[in-house]
C-alpha positions in Angstrom: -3.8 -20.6 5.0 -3.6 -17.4 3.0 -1.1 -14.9 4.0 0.7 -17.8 6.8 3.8 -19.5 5.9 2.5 -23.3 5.3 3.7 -27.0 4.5 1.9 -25.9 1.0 4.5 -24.4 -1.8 4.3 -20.6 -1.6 2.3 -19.4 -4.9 3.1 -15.4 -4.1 6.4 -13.7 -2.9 5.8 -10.4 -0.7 7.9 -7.7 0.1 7.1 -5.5 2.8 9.1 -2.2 4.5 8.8 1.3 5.8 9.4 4.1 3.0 13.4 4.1 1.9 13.9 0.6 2.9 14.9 -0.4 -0.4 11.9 -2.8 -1.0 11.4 -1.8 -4.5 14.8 -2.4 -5.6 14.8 -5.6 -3.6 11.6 -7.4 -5.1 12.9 -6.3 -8.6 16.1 -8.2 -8.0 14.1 -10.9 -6.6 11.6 -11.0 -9.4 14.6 -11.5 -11.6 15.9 -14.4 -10.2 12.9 -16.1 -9.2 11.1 -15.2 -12.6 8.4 -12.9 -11.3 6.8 -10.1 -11.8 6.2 -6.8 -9.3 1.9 -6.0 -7.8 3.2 -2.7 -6.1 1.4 -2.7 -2.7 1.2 1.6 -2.6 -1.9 3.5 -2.2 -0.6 6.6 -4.3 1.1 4.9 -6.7 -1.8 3.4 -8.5 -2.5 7.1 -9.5 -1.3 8.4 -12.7 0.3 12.0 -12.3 1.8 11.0 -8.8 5.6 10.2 -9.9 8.5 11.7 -8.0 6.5 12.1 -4.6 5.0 8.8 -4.3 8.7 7.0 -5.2 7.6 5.7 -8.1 11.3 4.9 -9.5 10.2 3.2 -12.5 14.2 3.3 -13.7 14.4 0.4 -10.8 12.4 -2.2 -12.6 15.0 -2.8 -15.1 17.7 -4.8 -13.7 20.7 -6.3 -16.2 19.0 -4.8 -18.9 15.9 -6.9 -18.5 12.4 -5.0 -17.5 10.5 -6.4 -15.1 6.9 -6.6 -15.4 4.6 -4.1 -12.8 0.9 -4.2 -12.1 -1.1 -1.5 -10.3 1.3 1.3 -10.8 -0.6 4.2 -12.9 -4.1 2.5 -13.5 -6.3 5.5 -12.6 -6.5 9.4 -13.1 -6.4 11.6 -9.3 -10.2 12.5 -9.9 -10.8 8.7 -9.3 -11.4 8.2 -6.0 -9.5 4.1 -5.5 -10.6 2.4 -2.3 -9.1 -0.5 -0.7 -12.2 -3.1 -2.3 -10.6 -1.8 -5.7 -6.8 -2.5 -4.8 -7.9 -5.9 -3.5 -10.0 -6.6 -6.7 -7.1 -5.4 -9.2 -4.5 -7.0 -6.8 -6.5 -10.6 -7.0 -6.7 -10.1 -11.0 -3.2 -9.5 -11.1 -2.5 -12.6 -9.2 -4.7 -14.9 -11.3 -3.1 -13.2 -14.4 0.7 -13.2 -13.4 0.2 -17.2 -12.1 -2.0 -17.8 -15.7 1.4 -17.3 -17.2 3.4 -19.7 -15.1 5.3 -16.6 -13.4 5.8 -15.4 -9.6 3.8 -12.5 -8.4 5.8 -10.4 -5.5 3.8 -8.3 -4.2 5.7 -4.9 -3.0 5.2 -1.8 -1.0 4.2 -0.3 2.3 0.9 0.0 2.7 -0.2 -2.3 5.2 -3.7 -1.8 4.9 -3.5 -3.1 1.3 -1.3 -5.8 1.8 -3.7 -6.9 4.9 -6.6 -7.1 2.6 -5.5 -9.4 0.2 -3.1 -11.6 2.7 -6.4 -12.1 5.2 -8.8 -11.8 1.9 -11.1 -9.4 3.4 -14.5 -9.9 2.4 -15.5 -6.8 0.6 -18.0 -6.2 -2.2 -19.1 -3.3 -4.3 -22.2 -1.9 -2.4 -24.5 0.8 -4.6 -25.7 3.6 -2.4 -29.2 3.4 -0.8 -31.2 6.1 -0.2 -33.9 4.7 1.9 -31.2 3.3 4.4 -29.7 6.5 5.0 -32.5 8.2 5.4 -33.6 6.1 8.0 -29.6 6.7 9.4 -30.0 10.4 9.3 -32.3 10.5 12.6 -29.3 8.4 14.6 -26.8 10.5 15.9 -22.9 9.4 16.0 -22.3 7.3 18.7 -25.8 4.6 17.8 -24.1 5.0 14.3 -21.3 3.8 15.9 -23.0 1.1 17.7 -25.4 0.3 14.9 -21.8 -0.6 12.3 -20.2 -2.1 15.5 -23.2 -4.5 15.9 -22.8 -5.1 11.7 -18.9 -5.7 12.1 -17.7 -7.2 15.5 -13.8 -7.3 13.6 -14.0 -3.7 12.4 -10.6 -2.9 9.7 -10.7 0.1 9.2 -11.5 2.4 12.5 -11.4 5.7 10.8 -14.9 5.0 9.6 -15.7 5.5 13.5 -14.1 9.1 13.1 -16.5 10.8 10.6 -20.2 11.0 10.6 -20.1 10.4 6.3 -18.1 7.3 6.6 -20.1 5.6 9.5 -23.3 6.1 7.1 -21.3 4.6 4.3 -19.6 1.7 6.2 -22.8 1.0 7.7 -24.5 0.6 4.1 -21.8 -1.4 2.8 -21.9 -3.5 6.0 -25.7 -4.2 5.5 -25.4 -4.8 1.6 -22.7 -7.5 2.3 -24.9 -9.2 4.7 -26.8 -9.9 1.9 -24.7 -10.1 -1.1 -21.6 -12.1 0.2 -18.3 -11.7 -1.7 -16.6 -13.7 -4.5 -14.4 -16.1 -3.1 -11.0 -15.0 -2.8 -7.9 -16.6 -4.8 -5.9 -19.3 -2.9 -2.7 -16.7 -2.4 0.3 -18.7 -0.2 2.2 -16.0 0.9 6.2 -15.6 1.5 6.5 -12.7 3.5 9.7 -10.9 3.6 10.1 -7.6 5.7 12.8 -5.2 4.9 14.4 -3.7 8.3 17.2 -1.1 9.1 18.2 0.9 12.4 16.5 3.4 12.7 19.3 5.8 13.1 20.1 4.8 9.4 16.3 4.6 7.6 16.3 8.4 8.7 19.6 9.2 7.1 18.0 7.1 4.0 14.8 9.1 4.4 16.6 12.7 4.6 19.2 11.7 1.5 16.1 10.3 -0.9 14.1 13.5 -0.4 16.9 16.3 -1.0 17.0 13.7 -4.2 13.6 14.1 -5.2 13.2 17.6 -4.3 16.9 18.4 -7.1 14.9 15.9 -9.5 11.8 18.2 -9.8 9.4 17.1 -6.5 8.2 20.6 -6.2 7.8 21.1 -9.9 5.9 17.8 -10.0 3.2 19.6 -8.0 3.0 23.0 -9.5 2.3 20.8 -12.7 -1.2 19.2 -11.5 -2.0 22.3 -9.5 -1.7 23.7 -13.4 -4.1 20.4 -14.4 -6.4 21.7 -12.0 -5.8 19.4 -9.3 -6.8 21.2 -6.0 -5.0 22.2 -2.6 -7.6 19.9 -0.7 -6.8 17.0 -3.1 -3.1 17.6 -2.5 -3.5 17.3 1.2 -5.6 14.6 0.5 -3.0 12.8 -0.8 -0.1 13.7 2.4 3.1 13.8 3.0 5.1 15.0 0.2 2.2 16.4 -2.2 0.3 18.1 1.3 4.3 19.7 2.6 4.7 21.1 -1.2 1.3 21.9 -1.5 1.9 24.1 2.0 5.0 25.2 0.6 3.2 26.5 -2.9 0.2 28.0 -0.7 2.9 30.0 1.3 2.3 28.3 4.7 5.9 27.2 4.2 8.5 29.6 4.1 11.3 28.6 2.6 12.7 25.7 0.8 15.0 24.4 3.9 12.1 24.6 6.1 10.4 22.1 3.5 12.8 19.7 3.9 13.2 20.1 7.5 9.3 19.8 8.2 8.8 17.4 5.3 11.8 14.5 6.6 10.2 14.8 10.3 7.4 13.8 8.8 8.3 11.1 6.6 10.0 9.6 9.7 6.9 9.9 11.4 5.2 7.6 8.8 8.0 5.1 8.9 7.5 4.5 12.1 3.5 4.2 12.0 4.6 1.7 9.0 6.8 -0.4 11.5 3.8 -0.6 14.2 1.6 -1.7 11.4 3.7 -4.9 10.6 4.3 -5.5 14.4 0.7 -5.8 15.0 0.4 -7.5 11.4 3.0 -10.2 13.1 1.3 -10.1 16.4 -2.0 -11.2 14.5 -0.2 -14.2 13.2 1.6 -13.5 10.5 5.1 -14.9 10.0 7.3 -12.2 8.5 10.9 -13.1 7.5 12.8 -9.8 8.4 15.6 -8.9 5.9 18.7 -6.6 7.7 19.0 -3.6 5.3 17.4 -5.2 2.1 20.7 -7.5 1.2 19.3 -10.2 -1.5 21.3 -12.5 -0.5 19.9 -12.9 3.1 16.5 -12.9 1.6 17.9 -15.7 -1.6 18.7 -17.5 1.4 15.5 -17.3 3.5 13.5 -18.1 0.5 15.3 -21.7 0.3 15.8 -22.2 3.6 11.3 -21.5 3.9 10.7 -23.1 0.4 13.2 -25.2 -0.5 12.5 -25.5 -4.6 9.7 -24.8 -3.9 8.8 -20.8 -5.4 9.1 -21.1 -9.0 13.0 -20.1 -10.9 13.4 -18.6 -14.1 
């Protein structure tokens, strides 16, 4: 069953955590061993431009002098606009490719919405816009909307469409053109899911030490430069957390730099903890995640072959 521990051999390792949990640095050293190679699981990494505020750390996927292979970091320019049908797509392709060549693929990162949609293979497709249906969709107001995608999706994802009067005309268009047009089947992923987990007191000392890093290695510089490219403020807060405090900062809304790192680590915490709730209610929905105390290998070596036995592929 995709995305559920199973007598079947696991064909995918995952890596899951809340930012500054030392996932990335834990599926590299796992890829190494097991002979894999990294699908980052990060909805702002995938853009090019974003380095040193999304946590890139591309340094970390070299390990004993060996590079470890990435997919899905950098594939697309900020003016894209990437959804979650596109991650899934790129992230399936990946799959196929990285099994093709007889390696693991460990999927890593923290966006649970991402990971969701390729564990549970969402069925999404591609849906062109159509004018006639939203025509028809302009006389409704929000709440038959509502209703009307509701009626089109009993197990409604993502509820944020609900929110906005733009999005419920686009889900519902999406919805309808899926009704009709049903999805490729999804690859057969087997999914070992590891979650990285520290107390709390100490991911928020991990949270406030990585961002006075980031901020001396050039975080604030990092977004001057695409406001230079032309990137816009409303793009920047788009794009949250650090890139919307800097952008703040930049506009002046921010006074000084102390009260950007104050502001900016309360917030970051924040999102660590709507991270954690994420995977609870991902575990609560059935699947088995193997927590790993403060991202020691070792402890997740050993729940890999105590779960698999030989059974994930070695270098």
């Amino acid at each position: 069953m995709i995305g559920h521990m199973s007598s079947h051999k696991a064909n995918m390792l995952v890596v899951l955590g809340p930012t500054a949990s030392g996932k990335t640095a834990l599926g590299v050293r796992l890829a190494n061993v097991l002979g894999g190679e990294i699908i980052s699981a990060d909805s702002r990494q995938v853009y090019r431009g974003l380095d040193i505020g999304s946590g890139k750390d591309l340094a970390e996927y070299t390990i004993d002098g060996r590079a470890i292979p990435y997919h899905l970091i950098d594939v697309v320019d900020l003016s894209h606009e990437f959804s979650v049908f596109e991650y899934q797509q790129r992230c399936f392709a990946a799959f196929e490719e990285i099994a093709g060549r007889g390696a693991l693929p460990v999927m890593v990162g923290g966006t649970g919405l991402y990971i969701e949609a390729v564990l549970k293979g969402y069925r999404m497709v591609e849906a062109p816009e159509n004018p006639a249906l939203r025509e028809m969709l302009a006389s409704l107001d929000h709440e038959a909307l509502a209703v009307r995608l509701k009626a089109l999706k009993p197990d409604l994802h993502n509820t944020t469409d609900l929110t906005d009067r733009n999005r419920l005309i686009r889900a519902i268009e999406i919805a309808e053109y899926s009704r009709d047009h049903p999805p490729a089947p999804a690859p057969d992923i087997r999914a070992l899911v590891l979650g990285t987990r520290w107390d709390r007191r100490l991911l928020r000392r991990r949270i406030g030490e990585r961002l006075r890093q980031r901020l001396d290695a050039g975080m604030i510089e990092e977004v001057e430069g695409l406001r230079a490219q032309g990137v816009s403020w409303e793009k920047l807060h788009f794009l949250g957390l650090e890139y919307r405090y800097i952008a703040e900062f930049l506009e002046g809304r921010i006074q000084t730099r102390d009260e950007l790192y104050q502001e900016l680590r309360t917030a970051i915490c924040q999102f660590a903890k709507r991270q954690e709730t994420w995977f609870r209610r991902m575990e609560r929905n059935g699947l088995t995640i193997h927590w790993v105390d403060r991202a020691v290998p070792e402890i997740a070596l050993q729940l890999i072959a105590s779960h698999q036995g030989n059974a994930l592929p070695h270098k």
